[in-house]
N, C-alpha and C positions, 0 to 999 in steps of 0.2 A: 789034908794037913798042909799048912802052906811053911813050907821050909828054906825057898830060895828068898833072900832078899840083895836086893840093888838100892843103892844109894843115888839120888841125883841131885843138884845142886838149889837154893833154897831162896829166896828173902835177898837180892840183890841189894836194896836200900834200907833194910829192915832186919838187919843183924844175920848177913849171911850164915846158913845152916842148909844140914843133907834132912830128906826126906827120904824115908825108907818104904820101899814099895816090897810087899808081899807078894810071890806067886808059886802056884802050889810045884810038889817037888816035880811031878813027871813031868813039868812043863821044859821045854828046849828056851833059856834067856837067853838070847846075845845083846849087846852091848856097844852101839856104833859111836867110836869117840871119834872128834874131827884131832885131823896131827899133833895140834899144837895144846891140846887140852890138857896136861901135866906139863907146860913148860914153864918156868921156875918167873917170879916174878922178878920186875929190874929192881935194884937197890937204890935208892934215894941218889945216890954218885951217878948212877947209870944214864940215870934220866937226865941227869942234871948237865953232864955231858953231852948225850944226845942234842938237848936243844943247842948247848952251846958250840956244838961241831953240824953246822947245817949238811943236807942233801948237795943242798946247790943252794947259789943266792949270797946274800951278806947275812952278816951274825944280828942277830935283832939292835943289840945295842950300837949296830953301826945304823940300821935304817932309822932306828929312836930318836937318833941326834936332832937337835934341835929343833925336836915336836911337841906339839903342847899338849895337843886333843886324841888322844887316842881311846881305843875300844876295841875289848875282848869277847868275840864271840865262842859262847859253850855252850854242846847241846844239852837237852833236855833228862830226865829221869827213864825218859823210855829208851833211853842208852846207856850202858854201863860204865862206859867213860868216866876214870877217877880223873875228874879235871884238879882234885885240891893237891895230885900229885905234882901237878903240870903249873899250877900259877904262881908259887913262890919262884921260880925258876925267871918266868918271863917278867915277874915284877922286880927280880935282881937287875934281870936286861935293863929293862927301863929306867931303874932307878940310875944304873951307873954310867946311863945314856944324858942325866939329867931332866927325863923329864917330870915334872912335875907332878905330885898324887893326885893335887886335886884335878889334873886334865886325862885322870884312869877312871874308864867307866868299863861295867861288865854288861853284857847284853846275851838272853837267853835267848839261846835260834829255834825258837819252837818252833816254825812252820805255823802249822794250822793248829795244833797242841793247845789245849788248857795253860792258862797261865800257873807258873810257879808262885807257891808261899816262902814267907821266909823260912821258914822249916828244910822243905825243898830245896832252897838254895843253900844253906848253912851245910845239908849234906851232898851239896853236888860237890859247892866251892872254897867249904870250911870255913870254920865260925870267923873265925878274923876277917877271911877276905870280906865277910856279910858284913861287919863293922866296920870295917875302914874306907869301903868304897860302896858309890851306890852303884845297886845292880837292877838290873829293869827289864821285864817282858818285853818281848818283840811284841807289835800290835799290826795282825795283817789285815784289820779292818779299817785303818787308817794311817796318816803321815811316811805313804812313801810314797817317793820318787823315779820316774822314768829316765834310768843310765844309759838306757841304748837296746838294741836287738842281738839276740842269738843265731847264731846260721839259722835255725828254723825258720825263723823269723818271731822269732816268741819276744812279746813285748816285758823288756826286766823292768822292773818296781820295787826298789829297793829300802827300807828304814832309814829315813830321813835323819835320825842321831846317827846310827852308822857312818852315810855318805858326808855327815859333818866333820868325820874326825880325819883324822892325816894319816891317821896308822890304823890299819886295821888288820888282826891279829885272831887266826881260831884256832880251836881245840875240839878234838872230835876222834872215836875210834873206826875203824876199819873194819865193816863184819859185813859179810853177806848182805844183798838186798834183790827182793824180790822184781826191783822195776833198774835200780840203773845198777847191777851184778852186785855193788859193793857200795855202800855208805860210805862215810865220809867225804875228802876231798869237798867240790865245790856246792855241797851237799847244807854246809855251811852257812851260803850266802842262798839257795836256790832246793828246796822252800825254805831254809831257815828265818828267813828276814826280809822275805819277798811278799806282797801282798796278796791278797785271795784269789784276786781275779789270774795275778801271775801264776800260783801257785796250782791253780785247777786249771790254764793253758798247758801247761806245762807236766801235770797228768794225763790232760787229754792225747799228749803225744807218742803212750805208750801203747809200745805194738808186743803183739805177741812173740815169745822164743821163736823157733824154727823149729816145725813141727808140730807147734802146739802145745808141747808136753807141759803139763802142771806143775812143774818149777819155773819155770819160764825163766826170768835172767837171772835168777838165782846163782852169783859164784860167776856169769858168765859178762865179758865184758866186750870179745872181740865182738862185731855185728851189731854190738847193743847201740841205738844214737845216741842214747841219753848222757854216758861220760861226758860227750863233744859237748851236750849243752852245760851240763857243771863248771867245764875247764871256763868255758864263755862267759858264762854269771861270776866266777871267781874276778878273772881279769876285768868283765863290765865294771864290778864292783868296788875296782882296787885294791880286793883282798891283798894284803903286803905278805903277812909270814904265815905260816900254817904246821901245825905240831896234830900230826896223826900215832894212832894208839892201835899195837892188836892188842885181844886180851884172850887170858885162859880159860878152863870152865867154868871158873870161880873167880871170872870178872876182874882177876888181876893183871895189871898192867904186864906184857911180857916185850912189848919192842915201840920202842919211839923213832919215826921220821919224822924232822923238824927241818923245816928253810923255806926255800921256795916255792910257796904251793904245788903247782903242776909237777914239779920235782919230786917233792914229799909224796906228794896222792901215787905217783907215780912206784915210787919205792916199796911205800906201803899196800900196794895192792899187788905187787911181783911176790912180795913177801906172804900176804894174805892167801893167796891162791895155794899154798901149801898147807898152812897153817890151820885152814879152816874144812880142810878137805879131808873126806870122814870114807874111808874105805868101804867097799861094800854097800855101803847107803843106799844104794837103789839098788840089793837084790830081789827085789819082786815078790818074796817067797815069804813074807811071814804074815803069819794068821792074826795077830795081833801086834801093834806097831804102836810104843808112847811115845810120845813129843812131848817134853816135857822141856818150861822156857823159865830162861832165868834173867840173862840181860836183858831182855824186851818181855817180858813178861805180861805187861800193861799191853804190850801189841802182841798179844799169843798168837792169834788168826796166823802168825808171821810159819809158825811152826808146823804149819798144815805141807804146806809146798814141800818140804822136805819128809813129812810121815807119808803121803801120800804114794811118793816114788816107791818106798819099799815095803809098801803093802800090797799081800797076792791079789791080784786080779778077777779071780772067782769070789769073792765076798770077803774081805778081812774087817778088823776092826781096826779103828783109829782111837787113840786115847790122848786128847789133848790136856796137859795138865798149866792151866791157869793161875797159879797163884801169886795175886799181887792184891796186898791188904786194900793199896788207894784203887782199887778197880780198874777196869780197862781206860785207854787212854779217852779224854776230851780232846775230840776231832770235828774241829768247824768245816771242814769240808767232806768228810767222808763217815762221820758217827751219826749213832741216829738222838732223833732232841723229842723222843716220842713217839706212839705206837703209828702214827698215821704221818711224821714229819721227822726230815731227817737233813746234813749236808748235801751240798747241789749233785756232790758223786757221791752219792750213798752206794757205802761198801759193804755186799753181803757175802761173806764164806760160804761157800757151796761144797756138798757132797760129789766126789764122782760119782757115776755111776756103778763102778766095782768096787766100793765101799760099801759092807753090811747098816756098818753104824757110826757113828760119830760119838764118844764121849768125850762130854768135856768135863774135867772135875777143878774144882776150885773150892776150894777149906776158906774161903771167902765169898762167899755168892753173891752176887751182882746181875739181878736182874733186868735192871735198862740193859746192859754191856750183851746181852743176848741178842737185840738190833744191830750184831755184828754180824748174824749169821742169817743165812736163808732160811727161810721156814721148810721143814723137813720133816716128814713122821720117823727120820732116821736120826734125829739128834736128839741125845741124852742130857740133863746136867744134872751131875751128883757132887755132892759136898762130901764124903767122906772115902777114903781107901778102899773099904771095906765092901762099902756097899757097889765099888766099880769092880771088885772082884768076883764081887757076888753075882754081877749081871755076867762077868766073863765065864766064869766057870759056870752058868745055865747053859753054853752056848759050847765052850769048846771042850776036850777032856783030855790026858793024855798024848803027848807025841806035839800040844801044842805050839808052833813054834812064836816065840814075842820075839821083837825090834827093840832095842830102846834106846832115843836120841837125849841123852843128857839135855843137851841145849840146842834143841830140832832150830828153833827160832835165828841160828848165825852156824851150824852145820851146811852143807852143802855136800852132793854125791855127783860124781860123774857116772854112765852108763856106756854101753858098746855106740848108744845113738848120740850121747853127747863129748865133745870135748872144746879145749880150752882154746884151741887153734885151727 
């Protein structure tokens, strides 16, 4: 009889809702939140002050002054980032800057990302903004420009309308990242609106954590290089002002740094390392571990690195939960375009070896999106609750103990071998 139920969070662009998971009563549930997951969203004042009281830097309406051409970069859908909270705010700037509407253009920082519809955009950036102003895909197959070199010496290639404008201005949230510790910051301009060839240099640069362990830079930023090349690509760039976002389990905005980039990224990610940081997370000890994603949902693979650490080492299960109606993300550099053809870093998710099983369930099935994962006699996909219960309870019985990461995919855990310092 299955008696315990857990709630986790549902449909980030598609009418956020809880999914209720079943598990039978003698099973032991815990429940790993990261800190800041019930913390109370900002009120429409909140934010609006934020931008208008920078980190560091001048107030946008002073760098506005007598600019024509400007351009807002926001990332994409595979971030939760409520930019429609964020853009009447900098469009007040602007306006009482003078400058002119028709020299506001929006530009989407997909990276290597599928391009946005107007649908997409109407609910990143809200319907008005999609009417009043043209907004346009970054395109990293063509029309950009060589700004200069990073310490690495990594050649930057920047989007040619970008580097036209005078002012350049992004929105973007703060959440864990598997390669440079934390998202956002110069994350914006590099891959956002860097070209293919930049943006797979510039993956090739990534080394492994210290250790090895399969979180790798997850949460972690000291030792990482890769910040050093973001803060590089922002300034090659010119990025001018920068407005970073944490958000809660339910993808509400809860804290805005606005001003000067390196400033902002800076604040926001002192602040992030709390916020996102989920107690216990790598106890090692449970026989069953969900990862269950809600902001990046489209990028679930994201949620493995963190179910991984706190599942037992003698055989556990992993249960990744997938659900995103438009399927996994379109990835020109690392998704696959077919069963024998794929991007130039084609990305496979691999089992450890002290994983029994891999289930991934998705109440949307999408079968190209499985060229995410390596071919395993250890990976499952089931489309219903039910029937993922049904495979767990063949396997475990009583005294069970499950994990469960709300939102594995921007969770992050420290252990006795990792820390922040």
């Amino acid at each position: 009889m299955t008696s315990q139920v857990v709630r986790v969070p549902q449909l980030a662009w598609h009418g956020p809702r809880a999914l209720e998971l079943w598990f039978p009563a003698g099973w032991e549930v815990k429940v790993y939140q990261m800190m800041g997951a019930d913390r109370p969203a900002l009120g429409t004042e909140e934010i609006g002050a934020a931008i208008g009281r920078p980190i560091a830097g001048r107030r946008l309406k002073e760098l506005a002054r007598r600019k024509k051409e400007v351009v807002i970069l926001f990332d994409d859908l595979t971030r939760v980032t409520r930019a429609y909270e964020i853009v009447p705010f900098l469009l007040r700037e602007l306006a009482e800057a003078g400058v002119p509407e028709e020299g506001i253009r929006f530009i989407a920082a997909l990276g290597c990302h599928g391009a946005l519809n107007r649908l997409d955009l109407a609910k990143k950036l809200g319907a008005e903004v999609v009417e009043r102003f043209p907004v346009f895909n970054h395109n990293p197959f063509a029309n950009c420009l060589e700004v200069g070199r990073t310490g690495s010496g990594l050649r930057l290639e920047v989007n040619a309308e970008v580097m036209a404008c005078e002012l350049k201005i992004g929105i973007s949230a703060v959440t864990p990242h598997i390669m440079t510790g934390f998202g956002g910051g110069g994350k914006i301009i590099l891959p956002g609106v860097t070209s293919l060839g930049t943006t797979a240099a510039f993956h090739r640069l990534e080394k492994p954590a210290p250790g090895g362990r399969e979180a790798r830079w997850m949460g972690l930023v000291e030792g990482n290089p890769l910040p050093e090349e973001l803060t590089a690509a922002g300034r090659l760039a010119g990025l001018d002002f920068k407005v970073e976002c944490l958000v809660n389990a339910w993808g509400q905005t809860t804290d805005v740094f606005a001003g000067d980039p390196p400033a902002a990224y800076a604040a926001a990610v002192a602040a992030a390392k709390h916020h996102y940081l989920t107690p216990g997370g790598a106890d090692k000890d449970r026989d069953v571990v969900v990862a269950n994603t809600f902001a990046k949902a489209s990028e679930a693979i994201a949620g493995l690195c963190t179910a991984y650490q706190a599942v037992k080492r003698d055989g556990g299960t992993v249960v990744l939960i997938a659900n995103a109606p438009e399927g996994q993300v379109v990835h020109y550099l690392m998704g696959p375009f077919g069963r024998t053809v794929a991007g130039e870093l084609k990305l496979e998710a691999g089992i450890p070896p002290y994983v029994r099983q891999l289930i991934v369930f998705s109440a949307y099935p999408d079968p190209a999106a499985r060229g995410y994962f390596a071919a395993d006699e250890r990976l499952l996909f089931l489309h219903r609750w039910e029937e993922v219960l049904a495979v767990l309870e063949s396997s475990y019985g009583p005294g069970t103990r499950v994990g469960i990461f709300p939102g594995a995919e921007i969770q992050y855990s420290l252990d006795s071998e990792r820390s922040l310092v």
